[in-house]
N, C-alpha and C positions, 0 to 999 in steps of 0.2 A: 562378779564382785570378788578381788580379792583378799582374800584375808590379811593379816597382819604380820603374820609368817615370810607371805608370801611378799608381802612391801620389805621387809625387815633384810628376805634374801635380794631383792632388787636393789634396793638403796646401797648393801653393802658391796654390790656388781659394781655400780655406778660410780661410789666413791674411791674404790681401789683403782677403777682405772684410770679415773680423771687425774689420779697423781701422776701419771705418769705425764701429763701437759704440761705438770710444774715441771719437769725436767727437760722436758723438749721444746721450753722455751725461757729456759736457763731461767726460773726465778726462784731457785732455790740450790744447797750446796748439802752434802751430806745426809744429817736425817731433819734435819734443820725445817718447816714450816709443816703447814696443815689444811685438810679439806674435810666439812663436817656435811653432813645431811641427815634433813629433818623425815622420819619415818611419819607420812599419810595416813592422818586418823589415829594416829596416837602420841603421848607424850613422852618420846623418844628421839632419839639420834642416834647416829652413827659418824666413827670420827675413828684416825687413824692413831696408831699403837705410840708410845711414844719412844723413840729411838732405834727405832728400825729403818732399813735401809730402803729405800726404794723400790729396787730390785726383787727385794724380799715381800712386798705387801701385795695381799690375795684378798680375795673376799672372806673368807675365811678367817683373818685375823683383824680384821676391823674390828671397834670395838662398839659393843651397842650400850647407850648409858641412857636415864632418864635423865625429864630437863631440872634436876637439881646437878647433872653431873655424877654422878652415882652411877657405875658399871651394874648392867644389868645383865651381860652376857659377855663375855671375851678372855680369854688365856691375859692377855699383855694388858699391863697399864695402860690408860687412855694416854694422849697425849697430855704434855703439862699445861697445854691451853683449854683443857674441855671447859675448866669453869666460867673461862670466856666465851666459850661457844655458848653452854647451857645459858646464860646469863641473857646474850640475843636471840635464842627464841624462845624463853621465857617472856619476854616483854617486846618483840618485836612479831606477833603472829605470821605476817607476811612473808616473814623470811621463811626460807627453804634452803639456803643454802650457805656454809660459813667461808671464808679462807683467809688461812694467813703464809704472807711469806715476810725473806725479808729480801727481795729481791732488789737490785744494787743499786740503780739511780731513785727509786721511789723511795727506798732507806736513807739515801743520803739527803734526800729532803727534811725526811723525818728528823735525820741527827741535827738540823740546824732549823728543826723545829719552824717552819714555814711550808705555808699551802703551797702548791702546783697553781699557778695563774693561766684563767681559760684564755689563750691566746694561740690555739691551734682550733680548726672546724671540729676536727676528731673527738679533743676535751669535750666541744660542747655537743657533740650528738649523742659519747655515751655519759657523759657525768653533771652536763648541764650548768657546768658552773665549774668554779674550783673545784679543785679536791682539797681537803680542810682537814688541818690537823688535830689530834688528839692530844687528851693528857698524858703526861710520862704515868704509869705503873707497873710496879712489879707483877712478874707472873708467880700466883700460886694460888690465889683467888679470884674471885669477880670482877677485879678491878678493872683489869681493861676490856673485860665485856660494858661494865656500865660507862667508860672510856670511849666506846665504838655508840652504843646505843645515844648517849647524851650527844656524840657531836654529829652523828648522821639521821636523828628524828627530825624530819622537819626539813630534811637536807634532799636533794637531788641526787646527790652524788652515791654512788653504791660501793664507792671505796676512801676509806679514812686511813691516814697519815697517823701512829701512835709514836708521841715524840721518845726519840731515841732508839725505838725499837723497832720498828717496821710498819708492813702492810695488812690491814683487815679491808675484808671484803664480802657484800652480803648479797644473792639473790636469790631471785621466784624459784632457784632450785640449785642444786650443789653446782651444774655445768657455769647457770650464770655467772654465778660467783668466780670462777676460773675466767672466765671470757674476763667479767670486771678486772681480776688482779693483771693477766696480760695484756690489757688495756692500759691500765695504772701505770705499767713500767715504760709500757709504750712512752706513754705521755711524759712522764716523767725526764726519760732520757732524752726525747726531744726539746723539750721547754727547757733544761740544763741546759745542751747545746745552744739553742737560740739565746738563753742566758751569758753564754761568754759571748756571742758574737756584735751583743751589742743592745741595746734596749729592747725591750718587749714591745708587743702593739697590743693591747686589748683589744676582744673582740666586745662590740660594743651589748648592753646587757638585751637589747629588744631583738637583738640577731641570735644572741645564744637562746632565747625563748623560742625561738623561730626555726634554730637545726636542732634543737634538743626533740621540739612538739615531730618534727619533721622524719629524723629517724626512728622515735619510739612509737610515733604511728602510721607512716607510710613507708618506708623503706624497707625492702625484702620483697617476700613471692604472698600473697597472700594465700591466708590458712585455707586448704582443703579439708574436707573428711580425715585425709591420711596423715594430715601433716598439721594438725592442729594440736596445738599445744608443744609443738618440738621447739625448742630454742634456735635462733636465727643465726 
């Protein structure tokens, strides 16, 4: 069993590296977005420095905060979203993993404040539905954590739209949450494109129930011993 120490150094391996996805699939520019993970068996996180470059983040400077947001361990300021992260897994137990970008075609949905319509297979096997937009709030407080929480409880979808400002994105672990947001953009830029070329097709709602049930329970290799619990 390991101790808390030893989750505290794992989570902060896991989270420094997964940024660098956000960069290698371009959904982020500068020092600009974010990736949080929830430390196992305790009421903690881990979440990146704010304003630091890419290049530059280690496990080492991650920052560890409790779920009031409150730095528990780290040199650097959290980022200026922590209060939104702590806010989602304060009331969200499930989650394990946060992220936000504001990466280009899923922002520009946002700025004209309208969902993503599930009219690709893709939408409906990772999102099960639209992806559905949030309130506008400022960042400094909890705002657009209780923003992300209100519009995705109850929802299928593991990434929300916050109008005007970008992309959040929640899952069973920080990786999730990464696969969700370059999903998001996927989808995004695709359903724009098919947007100018001329009307949408819905896909109808008892098909999207149909590829949604389809790839979250059969699709992939099924779990072994070794590979149980690995994300797909």
């Amino acid at each position: 069993m390991s101790t808390i120490e030893e989750q505290v150094l794992a989570v902060r391996a896991d989270v420094a590296k997964l940024h660098e996805m956000l960069v290698r699939y371009n959904l982020v520019i500068w020092t600009g977005g974010n990736i949080s993970g929830r430390i196992p068996g305790a009421d903690l996180f881990v979440i990146k420095p704010s304003g630091v470059e890419y290049d530059d983040l280690t496990p080492e400077n991650m920052i560890l905060c409790d779920l009031d947001g409150a730095v528990v361990e780290g040199e650097h300021s959290p980022s200026s979203d922590t209060a939104a992260h702590a806010y989602i897994y304060r009331t969200m137990p499930e989650v394990n993993g946060v992220v936000h970008t504001h990466s280009t075609y899923a922002t520009a949905w946002a700025a004209r404040g309208e969902a993503i319509p599930c009219v690709i297979t893709g939408q409906a096997d990772e999102f099960g539905g639209d992806i559905p937009v949030g309130p506008f709030a400022i960042i400094g407080d909890d705002s657009i954590g209780r923003g992300v929480v209100a519009t995705l409880t109850g929802h299928r979808s593991r990434a929300v739209l916050m109008q005007n400002h970008g992309v959040f994105t929640i899952g069973s672990s920080p990786r999730d949450a990464v696969k969700a947001a370059v999903m998001a953009e996927d989808v995004a830029r695709t359903v724009h494109i098919a947007k100018q070329l001329g009307e949408l097709i819905p896909i109808p709602p008892h098909a999207i129930d149909a590829l949604f049930d389809r790839y979250q329970n059969v699709y992939g290799q099924a779990a072994t011993p070794t590979t149980a619990g690995a994300d797909a």
